[in-house]
LOZA-707755 format. One record per residue (C-alpha): residue number from 0; x, y, z. Coordinates in nm, 3 decimals. Example, Ala and Ser with C-alpha at 12.3 -4.5 7.8 and 13.67 -1.06 7.14 Angstrom:
% LOZA-707755
+-----+---------+---------+---------+
! num !       u !       v !       w !
+-----+---------+---------+---------+
!   0 !   1.230 !  -0.450 !   0.780 !
!   1 !   1.367 !  -0.106 !   0.714 !
+-----+---------+---------+---------+
***
This chain:
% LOZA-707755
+-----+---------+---------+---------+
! num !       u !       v !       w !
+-----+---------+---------+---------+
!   0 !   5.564 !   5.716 !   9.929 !
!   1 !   5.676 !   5.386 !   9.780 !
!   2 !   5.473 !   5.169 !   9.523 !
!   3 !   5.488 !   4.812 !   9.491 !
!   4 !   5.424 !   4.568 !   9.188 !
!   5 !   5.167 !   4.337 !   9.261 !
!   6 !   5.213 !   4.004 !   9.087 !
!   7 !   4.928 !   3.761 !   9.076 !
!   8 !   5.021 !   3.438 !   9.263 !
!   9 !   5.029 !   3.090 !   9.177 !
!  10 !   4.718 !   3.023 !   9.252 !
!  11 !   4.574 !   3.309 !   9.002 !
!  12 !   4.776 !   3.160 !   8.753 !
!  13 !   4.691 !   2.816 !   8.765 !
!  14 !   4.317 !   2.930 !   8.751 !
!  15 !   4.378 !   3.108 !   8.403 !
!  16 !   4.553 !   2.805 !   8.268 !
!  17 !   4.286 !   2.599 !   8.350 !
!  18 !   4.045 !   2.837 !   8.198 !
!  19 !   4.224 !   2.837 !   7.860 !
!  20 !   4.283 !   2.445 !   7.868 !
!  21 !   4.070 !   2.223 !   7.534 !
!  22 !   4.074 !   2.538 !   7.290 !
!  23 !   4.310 !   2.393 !   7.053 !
!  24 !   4.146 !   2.087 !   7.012 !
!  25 !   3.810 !   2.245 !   6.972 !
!  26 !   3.995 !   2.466 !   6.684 !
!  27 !   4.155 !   2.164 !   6.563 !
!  28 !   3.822 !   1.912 !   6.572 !
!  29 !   3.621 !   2.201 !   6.375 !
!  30 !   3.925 !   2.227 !   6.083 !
!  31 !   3.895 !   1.877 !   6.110 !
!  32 !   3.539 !   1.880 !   6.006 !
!  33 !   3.533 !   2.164 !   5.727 !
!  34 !   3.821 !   1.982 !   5.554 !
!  35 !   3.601 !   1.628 !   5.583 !
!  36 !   3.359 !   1.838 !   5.436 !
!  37 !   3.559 !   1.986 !   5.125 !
!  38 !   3.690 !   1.636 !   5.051 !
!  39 !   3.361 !   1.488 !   5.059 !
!  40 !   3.196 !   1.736 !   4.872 !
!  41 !   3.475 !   1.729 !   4.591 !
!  42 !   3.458 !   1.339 !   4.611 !
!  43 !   3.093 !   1.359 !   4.551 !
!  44 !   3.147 !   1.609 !   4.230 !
!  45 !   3.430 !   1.372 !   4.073 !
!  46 !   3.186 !   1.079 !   4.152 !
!  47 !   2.963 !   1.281 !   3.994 !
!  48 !   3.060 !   1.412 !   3.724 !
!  49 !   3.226 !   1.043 !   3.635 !
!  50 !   2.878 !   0.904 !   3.640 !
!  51 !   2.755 !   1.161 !   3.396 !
!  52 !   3.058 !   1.123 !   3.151 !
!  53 !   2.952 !   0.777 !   3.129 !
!  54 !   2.637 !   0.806 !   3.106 !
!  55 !   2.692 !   1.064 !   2.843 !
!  56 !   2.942 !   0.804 !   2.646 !
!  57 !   2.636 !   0.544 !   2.679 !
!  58 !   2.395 !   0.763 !   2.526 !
!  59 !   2.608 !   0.883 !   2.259 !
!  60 !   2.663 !   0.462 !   2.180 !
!  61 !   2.252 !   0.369 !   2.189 !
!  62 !   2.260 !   0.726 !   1.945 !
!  63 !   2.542 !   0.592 !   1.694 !
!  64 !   2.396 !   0.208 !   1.701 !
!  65 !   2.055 !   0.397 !   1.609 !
!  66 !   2.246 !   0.544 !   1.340 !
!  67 !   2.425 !   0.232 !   1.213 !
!  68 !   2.068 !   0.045 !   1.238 !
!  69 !   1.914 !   0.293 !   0.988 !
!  70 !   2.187 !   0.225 !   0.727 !
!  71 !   2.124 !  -0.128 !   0.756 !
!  72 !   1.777 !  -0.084 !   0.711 !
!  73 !   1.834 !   0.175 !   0.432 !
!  74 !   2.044 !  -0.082 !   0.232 !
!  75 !   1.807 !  -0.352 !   0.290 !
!  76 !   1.493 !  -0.202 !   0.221 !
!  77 !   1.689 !  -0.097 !  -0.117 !
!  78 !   1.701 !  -0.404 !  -0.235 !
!  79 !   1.344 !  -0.483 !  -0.212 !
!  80 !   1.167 !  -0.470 !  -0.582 !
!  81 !   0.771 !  -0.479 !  -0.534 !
!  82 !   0.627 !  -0.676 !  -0.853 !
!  83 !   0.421 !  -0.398 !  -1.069 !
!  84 !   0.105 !  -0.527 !  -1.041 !
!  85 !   0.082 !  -0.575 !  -0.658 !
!  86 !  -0.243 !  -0.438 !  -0.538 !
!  87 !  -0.120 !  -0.147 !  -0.276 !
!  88 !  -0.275 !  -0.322 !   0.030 !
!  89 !  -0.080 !  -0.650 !  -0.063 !
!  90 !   0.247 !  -0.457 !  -0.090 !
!  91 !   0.362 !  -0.379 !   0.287 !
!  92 !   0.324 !  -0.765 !   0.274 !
!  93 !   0.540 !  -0.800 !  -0.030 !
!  94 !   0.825 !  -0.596 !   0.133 !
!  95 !   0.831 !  -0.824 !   0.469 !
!  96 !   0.825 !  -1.152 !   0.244 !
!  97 !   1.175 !  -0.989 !   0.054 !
!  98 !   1.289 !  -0.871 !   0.368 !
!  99 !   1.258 !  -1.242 !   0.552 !
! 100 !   1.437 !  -1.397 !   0.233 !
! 101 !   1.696 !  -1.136 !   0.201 !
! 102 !   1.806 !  -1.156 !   0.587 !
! 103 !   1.702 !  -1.509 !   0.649 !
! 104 !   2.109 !  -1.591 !   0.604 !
! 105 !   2.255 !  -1.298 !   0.749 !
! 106 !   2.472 !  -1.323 !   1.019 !
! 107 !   2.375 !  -0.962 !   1.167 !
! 108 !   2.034 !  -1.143 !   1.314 !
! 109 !   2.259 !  -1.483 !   1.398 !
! 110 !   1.953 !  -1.667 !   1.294 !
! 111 !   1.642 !  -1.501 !   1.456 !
! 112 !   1.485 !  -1.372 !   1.107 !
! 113 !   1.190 !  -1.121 !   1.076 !
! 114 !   0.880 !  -1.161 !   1.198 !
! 115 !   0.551 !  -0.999 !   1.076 !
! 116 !   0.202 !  -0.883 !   1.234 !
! 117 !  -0.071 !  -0.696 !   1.046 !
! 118 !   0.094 !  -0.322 !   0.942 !
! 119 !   0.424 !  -0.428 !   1.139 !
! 120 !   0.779 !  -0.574 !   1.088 !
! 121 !   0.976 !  -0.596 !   1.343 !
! 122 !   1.389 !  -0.717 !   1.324 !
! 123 !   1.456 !  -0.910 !   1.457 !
! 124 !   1.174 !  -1.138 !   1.574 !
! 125 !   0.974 !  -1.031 !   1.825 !
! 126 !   1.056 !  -0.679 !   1.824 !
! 127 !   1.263 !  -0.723 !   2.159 !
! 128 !   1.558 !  -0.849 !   2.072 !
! 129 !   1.840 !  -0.686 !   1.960 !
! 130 !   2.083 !  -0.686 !   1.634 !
! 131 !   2.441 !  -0.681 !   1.827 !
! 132 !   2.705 !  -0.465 !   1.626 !
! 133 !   3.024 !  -0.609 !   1.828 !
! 134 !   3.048 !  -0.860 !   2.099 !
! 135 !   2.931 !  -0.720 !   2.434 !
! 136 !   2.900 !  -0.391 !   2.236 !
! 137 !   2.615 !  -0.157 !   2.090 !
! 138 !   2.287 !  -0.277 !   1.922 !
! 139 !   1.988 !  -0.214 !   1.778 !
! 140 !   1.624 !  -0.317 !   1.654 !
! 141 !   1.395 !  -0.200 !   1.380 !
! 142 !   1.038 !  -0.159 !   1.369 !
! 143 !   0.834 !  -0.069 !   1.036 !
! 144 !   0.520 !   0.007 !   1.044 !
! 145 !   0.297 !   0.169 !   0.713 !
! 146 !   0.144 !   0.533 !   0.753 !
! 147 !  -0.065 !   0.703 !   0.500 !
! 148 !  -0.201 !   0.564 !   0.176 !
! 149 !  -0.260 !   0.624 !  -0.156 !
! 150 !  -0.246 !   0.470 !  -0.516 !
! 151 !   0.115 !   0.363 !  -0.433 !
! 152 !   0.011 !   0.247 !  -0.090 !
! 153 !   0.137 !   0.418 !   0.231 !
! 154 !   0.491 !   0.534 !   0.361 !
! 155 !   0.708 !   0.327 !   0.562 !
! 156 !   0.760 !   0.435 !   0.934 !
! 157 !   1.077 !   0.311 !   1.023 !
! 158 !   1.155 !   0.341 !   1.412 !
! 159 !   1.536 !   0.229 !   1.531 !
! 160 !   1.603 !   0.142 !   1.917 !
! 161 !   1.987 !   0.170 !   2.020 !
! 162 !   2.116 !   0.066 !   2.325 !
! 163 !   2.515 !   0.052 !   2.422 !
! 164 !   2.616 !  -0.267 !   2.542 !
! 165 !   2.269 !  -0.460 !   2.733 !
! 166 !   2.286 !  -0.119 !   2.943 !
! 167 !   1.899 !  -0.014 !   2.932 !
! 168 !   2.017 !   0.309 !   2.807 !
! 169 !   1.832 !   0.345 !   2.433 !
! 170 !   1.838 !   0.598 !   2.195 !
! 171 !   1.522 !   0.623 !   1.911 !
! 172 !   1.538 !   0.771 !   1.569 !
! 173 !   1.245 !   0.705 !   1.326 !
! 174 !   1.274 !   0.817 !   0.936 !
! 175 !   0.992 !   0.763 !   0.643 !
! 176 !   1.045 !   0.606 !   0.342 !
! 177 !   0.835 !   0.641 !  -0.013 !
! 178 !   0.741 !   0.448 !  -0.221 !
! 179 !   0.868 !   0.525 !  -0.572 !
! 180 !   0.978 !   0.349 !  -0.912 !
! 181 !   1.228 !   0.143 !  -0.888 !
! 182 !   1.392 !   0.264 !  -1.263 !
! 183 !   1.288 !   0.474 !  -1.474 !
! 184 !   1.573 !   0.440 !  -1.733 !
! 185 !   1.387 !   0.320 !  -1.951 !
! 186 !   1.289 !   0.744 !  -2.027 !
! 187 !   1.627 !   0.785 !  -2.157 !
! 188 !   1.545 !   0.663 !  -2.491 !
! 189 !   1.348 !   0.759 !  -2.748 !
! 190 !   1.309 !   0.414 !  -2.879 !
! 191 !   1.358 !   0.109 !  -2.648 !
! 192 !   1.319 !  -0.242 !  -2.792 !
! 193 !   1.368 !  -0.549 !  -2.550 !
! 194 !   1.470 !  -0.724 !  -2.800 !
! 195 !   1.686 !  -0.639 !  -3.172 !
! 196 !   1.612 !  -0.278 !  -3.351 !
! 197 !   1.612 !  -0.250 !  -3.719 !
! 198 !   1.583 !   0.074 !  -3.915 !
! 199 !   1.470 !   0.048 !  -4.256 !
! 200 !   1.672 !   0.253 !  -4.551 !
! 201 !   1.597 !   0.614 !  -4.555 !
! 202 !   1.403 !   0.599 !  -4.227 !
! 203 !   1.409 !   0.932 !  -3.998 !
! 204 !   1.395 !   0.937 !  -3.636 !
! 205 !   1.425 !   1.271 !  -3.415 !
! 206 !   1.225 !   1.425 !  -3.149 !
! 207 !   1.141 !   1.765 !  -2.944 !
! 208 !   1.473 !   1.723 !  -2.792 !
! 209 !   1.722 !   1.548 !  -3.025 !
! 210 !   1.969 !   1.373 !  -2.831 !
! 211 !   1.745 !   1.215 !  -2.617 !
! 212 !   1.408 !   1.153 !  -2.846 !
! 213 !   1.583 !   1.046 !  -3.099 !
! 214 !   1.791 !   0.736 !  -2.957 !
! 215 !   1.797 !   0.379 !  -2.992 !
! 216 !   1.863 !   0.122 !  -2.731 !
! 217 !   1.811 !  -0.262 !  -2.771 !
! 218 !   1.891 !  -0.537 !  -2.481 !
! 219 !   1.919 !  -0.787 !  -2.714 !
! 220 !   2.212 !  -1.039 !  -2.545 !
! 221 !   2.207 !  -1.304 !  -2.810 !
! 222 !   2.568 !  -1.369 !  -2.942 !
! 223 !   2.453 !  -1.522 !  -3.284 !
! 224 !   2.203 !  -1.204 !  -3.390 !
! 225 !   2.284 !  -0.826 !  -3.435 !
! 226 !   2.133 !  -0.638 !  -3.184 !
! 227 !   2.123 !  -0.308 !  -3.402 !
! 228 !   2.082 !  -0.309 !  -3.785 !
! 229 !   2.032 !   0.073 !  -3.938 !
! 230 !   2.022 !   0.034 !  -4.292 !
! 231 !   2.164 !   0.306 !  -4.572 !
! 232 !   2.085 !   0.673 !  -4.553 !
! 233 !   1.893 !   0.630 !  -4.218 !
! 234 !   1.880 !   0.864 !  -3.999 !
! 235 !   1.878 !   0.906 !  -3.598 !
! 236 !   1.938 !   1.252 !  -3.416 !
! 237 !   2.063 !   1.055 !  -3.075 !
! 238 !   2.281 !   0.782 !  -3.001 !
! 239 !   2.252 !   0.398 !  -3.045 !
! 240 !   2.295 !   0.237 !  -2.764 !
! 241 !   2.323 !  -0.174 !  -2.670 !
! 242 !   2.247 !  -0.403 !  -2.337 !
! 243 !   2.535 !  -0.594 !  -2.515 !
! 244 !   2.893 !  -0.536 !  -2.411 !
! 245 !   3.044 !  -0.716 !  -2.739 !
! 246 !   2.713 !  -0.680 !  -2.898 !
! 247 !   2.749 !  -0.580 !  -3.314 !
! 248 !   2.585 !  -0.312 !  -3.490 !
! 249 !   2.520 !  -0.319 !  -3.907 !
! 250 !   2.563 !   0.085 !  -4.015 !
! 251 !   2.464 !   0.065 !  -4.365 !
! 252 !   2.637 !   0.382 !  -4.620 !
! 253 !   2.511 !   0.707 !  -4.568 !
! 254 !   2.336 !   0.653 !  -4.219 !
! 255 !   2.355 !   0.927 !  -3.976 !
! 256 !   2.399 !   0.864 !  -3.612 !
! 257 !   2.414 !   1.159 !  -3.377 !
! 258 !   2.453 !   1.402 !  -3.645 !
! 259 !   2.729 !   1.251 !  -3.823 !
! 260 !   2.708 !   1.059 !  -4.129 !
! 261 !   3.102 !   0.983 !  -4.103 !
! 262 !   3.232 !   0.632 !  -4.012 !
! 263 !   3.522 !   0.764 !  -3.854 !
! 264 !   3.316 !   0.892 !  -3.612 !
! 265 !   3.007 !   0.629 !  -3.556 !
! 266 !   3.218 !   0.484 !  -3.275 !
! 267 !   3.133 !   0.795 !  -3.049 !
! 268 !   2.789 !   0.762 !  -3.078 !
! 269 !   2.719 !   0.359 !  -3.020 !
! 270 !   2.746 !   0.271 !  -2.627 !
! 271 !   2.773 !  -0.086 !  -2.533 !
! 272 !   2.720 !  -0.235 !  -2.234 !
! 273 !   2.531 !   0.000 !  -2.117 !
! 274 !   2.307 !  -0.111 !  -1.744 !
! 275 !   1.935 !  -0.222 !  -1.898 !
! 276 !   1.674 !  -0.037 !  -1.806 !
! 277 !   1.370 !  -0.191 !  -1.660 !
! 278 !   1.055 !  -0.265 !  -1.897 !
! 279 !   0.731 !  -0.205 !  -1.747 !
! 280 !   0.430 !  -0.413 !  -1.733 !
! 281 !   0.177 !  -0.287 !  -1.971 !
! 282 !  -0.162 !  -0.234 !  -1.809 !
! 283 !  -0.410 !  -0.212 !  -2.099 !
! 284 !  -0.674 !  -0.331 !  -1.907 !
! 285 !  -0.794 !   0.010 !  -1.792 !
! 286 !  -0.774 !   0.201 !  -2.158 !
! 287 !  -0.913 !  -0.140 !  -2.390 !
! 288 !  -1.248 !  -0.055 !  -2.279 !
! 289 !  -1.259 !   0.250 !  -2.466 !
! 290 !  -1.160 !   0.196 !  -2.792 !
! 291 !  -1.493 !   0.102 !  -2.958 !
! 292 !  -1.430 !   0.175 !  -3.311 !
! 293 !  -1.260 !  -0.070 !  -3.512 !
! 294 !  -1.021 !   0.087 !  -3.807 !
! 295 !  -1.060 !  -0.127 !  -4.119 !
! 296 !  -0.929 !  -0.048 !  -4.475 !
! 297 !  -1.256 !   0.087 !  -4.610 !
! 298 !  -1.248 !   0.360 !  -4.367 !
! 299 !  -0.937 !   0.531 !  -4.449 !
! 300 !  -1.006 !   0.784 !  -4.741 !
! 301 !  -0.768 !   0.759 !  -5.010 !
! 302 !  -0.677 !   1.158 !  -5.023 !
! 303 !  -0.700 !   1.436 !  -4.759 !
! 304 !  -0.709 !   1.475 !  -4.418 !
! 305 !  -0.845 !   1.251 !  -4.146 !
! 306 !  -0.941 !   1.233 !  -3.808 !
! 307 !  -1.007 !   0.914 !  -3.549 !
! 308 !  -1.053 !   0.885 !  -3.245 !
! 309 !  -1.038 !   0.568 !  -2.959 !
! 310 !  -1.024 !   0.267 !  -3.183 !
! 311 !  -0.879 !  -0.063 !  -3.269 !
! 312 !  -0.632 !  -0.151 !  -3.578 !
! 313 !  -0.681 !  -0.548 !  -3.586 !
! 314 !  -0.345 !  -0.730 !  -3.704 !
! 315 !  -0.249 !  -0.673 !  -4.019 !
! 316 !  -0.450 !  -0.387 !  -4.119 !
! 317 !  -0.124 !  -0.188 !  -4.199 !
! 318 !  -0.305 !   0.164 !  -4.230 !
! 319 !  -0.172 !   0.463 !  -4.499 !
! 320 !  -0.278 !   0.729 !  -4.455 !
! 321 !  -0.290 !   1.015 !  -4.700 !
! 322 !  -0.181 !   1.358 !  -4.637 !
! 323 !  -0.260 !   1.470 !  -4.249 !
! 324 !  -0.412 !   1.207 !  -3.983 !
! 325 !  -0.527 !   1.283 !  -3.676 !
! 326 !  -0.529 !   1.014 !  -3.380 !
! 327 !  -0.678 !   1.086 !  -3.042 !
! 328 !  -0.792 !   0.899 !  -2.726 !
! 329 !  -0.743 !   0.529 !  -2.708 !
! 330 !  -0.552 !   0.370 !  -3.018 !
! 331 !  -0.525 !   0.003 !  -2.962 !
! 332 !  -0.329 !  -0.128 !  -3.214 !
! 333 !  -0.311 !  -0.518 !  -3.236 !
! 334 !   0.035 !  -0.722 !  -3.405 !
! 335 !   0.153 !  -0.735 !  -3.626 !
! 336 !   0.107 !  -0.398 !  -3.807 !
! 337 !   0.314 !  -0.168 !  -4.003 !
! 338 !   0.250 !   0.181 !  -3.929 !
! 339 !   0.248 !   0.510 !  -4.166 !
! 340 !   0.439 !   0.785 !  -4.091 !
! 341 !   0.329 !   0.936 !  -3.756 !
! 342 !   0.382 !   1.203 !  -3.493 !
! 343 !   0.384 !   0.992 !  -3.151 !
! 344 !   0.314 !   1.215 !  -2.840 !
! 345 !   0.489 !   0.985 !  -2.583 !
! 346 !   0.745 !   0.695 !  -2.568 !
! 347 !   0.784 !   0.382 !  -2.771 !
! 348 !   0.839 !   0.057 !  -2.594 !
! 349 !   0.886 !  -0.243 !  -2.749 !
! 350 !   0.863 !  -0.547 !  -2.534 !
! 351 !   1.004 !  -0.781 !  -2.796 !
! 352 !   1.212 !  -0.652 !  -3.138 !
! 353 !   1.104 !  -0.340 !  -3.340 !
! 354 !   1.153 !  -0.337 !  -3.704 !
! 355 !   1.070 !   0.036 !  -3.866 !
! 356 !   1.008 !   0.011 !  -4.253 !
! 357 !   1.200 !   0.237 !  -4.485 !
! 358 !   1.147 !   0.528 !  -4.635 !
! 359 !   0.911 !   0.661 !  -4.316 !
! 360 !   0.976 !   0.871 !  -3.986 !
! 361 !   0.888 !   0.874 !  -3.681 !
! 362 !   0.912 !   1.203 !  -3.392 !
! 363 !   0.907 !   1.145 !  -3.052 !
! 364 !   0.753 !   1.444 !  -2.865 !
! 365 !   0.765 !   1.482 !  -2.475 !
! 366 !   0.439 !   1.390 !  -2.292 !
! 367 !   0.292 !   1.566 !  -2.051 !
! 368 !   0.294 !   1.302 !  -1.757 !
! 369 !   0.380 !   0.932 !  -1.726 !
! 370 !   0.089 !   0.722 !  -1.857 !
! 371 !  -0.070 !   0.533 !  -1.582 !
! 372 !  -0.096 !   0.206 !  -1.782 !
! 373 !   0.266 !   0.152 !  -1.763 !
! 374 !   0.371 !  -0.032 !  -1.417 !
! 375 !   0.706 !  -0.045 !  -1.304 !
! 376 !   0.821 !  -0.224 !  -0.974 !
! 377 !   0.897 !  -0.029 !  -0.738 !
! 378 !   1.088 !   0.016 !  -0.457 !
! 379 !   1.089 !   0.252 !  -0.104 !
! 380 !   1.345 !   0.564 !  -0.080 !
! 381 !   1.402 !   0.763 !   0.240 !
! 382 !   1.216 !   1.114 !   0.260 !
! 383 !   1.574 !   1.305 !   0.445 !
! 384 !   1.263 !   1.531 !   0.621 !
! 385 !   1.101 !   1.308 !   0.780 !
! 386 !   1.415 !   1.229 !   1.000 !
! 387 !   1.359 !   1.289 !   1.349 !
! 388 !   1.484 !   1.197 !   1.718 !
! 389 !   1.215 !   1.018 !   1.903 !
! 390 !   1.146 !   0.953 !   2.306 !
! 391 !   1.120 !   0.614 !   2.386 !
+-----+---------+---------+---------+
***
């Protein structure tokens, strides 16, 4: 038997051809559209992720001109010294009338100055505008507004708005400042005369805690007077020390300054030039009222101990008093007067010169709080807690 191989014609063939015929392009149209796809999709994620960065980089600017806005403000509000006696509901007012002068030349605000509505300041006017930090670069604004209250009136709110280069991307920080004495120097001292100091011969002055209680400072600047005179064998536990850079000081023999009674040494103990402290304004006003008794010679026994209490030594009175006194309340003593030998529980201030007689003492002892009749300026200092990033 004999088998044959059967071969398909050319008809079969041509069939199958055309069968197979537009698969490669199919194959080739759908690589086509999954690599469109990758590129678009990583196109879109670099686009992306561009937009972001700068975005990001904005944000970060508006945060850092925030930042740069609150030093300015820090700095300026520094420099602001409320008067003593400025009633607290007058004093928010008081720190936008020495924040318009203080800025009303600066070039940061290029002339638009601060404007002011009831319990709001706002820098620079209108509280829309901007403070630029660099041509076509970062700014800010500042809005202050008063919060709380008290006997030293209320906190200062103080919002800053950043924004990076007219973009309206912004950035808000707010931070509260206090209101606080403006310098309290003056505490340093044991004895602080505005004007000259003179210690009498064998005069004594110490205190609970010597080096401080028992110093000396004058501001007297004039060239043709002594600012310091402490005459022989006196005696002062602290230093001496003198407003005056070039200012002189009479040491008379046998003085003691600072626990040394050796001239070789005096020059360690006497400071000159030293920053003056601020004096306060004396408020008697609220304490006059109760001293009702009015010392007079015929009241002070000659021998043993005695006791007052809230009264009034007119001028010249000079009171001695024999053995032990005791002095309590309200003593309102009028000048001139010399006074006896005395334990003071406080500080003395002198708002003019202080002359001490000799052969007396006089001990400074610490107080237990600040006396609310003396009234410094004061001035606003930044509570770090209070700092805080707000939405806006």
């Amino acid at each position: 038997m004999t088998s044959r191989l059967l071969c398909p014609g050319p008809a079969a063939t041509g069939r199958a051809a055309r069968e197979r015929r537009g698969v490669a392009s199919v194959l080739a149209m759908l690589y086509l559209v999954i690599f469109s796809t990758l590129a678009l999709g990583f196109y879109t994620a670099v686009t992306t992720s561009a937009q972001v960065a700068h975005n990001e980089r904005r944000a970060t600017e508006a945060r850092l001109a925030a930042e740069s806005g609150l030093q300015f403000i820090r700095y300026e509000i520094s420099r602001v010294k409320i008067p003593p006696l400025t009633p607290p509901d007058k004093r928010f007012g008081q720190l936008y009338l020495q924040l318009s002068k203080n800025l009303a030349t600066s070039p940061n605000l290029d002339g638009r100055g601060v404007s002011y509505l009831p319990g709001l300041i706002a820098i620079p006017t209108g509280g829309t505008g901007y403070v630029r930090l660099q041509p076509a670069g970062s700014e800010f604004r500042v809005v202050i507004t008063e919060v709380g209250g008290g006997e030293t009136g209320g906190n200062l709110q103080v919002t800053l708005v950043g924004r990076s280069g007219g973009v309206q991307i912004t950035r808000a920080i707010q931070m509260e400042f206090q209101p606080h004495p403006a310098n309290l120097r003056l505490f340093d001292y044991g004895v602080a005369a505005y004007g000259k100091a003179k210690l009498g011969g064998d005069f004594d002055l110490d205190g609970d805690e010597q080096a401080i209680d028992g110093s000396l400072y004058s501001g007297s600047v004039d060239e043709f007077k002594t600012p310091v005179e402490i005459k022989k064998k006196a005696s002062i536990t602290g230093d001496v020390f003198m407003a005056d850079a070039d200012g002189r000081i009479k040491i008379g023999k046998g003085a003691d300054i600072g626990g040394t009674s050796d001239p070789r040494e005096y020059a360690d103990h006497v400071h000159r030039g030293v920053e003056p402290p601020e004096f306060p304004t004396l408020d008697v006003g609220i304490f006059k009222p109760y001293a009702t008794d009015v010392l007079t010679e015929s009241k002070i026994p000659k021998q043993g101990s005695s006791y007052y209490a809230n009264i009034v030594i007119p001028p010249n009175t000079n009171p001695h008093f024999s053995d032990d006194v005791t002095l309590e309340g309200v003593i309102y003593v009028q000048m001139p007067n010399k006074h006896p030998d005395m334990l003071i529980r406080g500080y003395l201030i002198a708002l003019g010169d202080v002359k001490f007689e000799k052969h007396s003492s006089l001990h400074i002892g610490r107080p237990n709080g600040m006396s609310p009749a003396l009234k410094f300026s004061l001035t606003y200092t930044p509570v770090p807690t209070t700092y805080l990033e707000v939405v806006h």
